[in-house]
C-alpha positions in Angstrom: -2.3 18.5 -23.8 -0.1 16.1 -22.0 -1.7 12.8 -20.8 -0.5 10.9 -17.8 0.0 7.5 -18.1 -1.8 6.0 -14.8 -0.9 2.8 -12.6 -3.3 0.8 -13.7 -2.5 1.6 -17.3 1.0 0.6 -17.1 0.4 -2.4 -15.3 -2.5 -3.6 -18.4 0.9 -3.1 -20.5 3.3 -4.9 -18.1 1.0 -7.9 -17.7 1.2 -8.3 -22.1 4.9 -8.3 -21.9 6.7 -11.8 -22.4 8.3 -13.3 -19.9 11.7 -12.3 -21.4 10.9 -8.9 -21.0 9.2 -9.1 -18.0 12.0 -10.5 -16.0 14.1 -7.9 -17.5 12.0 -4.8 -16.7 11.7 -6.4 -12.8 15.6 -6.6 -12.6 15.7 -2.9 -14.1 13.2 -2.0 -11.2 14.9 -3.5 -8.5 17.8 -2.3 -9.7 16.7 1.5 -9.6 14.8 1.1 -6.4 18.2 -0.5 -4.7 20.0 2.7 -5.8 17.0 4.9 -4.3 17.3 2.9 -1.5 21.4 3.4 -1.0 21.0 7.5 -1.9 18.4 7.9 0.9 20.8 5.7 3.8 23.8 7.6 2.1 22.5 11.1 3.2 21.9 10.6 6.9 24.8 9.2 6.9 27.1 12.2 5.8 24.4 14.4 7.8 26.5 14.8 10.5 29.4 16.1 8.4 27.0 18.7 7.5 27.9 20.2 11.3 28.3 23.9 10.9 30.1 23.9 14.3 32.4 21.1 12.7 33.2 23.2 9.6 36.6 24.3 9.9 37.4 25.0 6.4 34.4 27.6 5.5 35.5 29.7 8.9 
């Protein structure tokens, strides 16, 4: 049987990290959340390319 990690569990482990490590992992996070963050803007962006009416190469 699998075990899931929970939130409090991983933050009991964060808080033991050095400070090193710690200022690593939060650069890692903000990192990934900024790319989250782009992918999400990105796709209602191009949502109006997504125009069946507009398509004039699939007709």
């Amino acid at each position: 049987m699998n075990k899931t990690t929970t939130l409090e569990e991983i933050k009991q482990t964060i808080f033991k990290l050095p400070k090193d490590e710690l200022i690593k992992l939060d650069n890692e996070i903000h990192g990934y959340l900024e790319s989250l963050m782009m992918m999400k803007v990105s796709e209602t962006a191009f949502s109006e390319w997504l125009d069946p009416e507009e398509d004039i190469y699939h007709s």
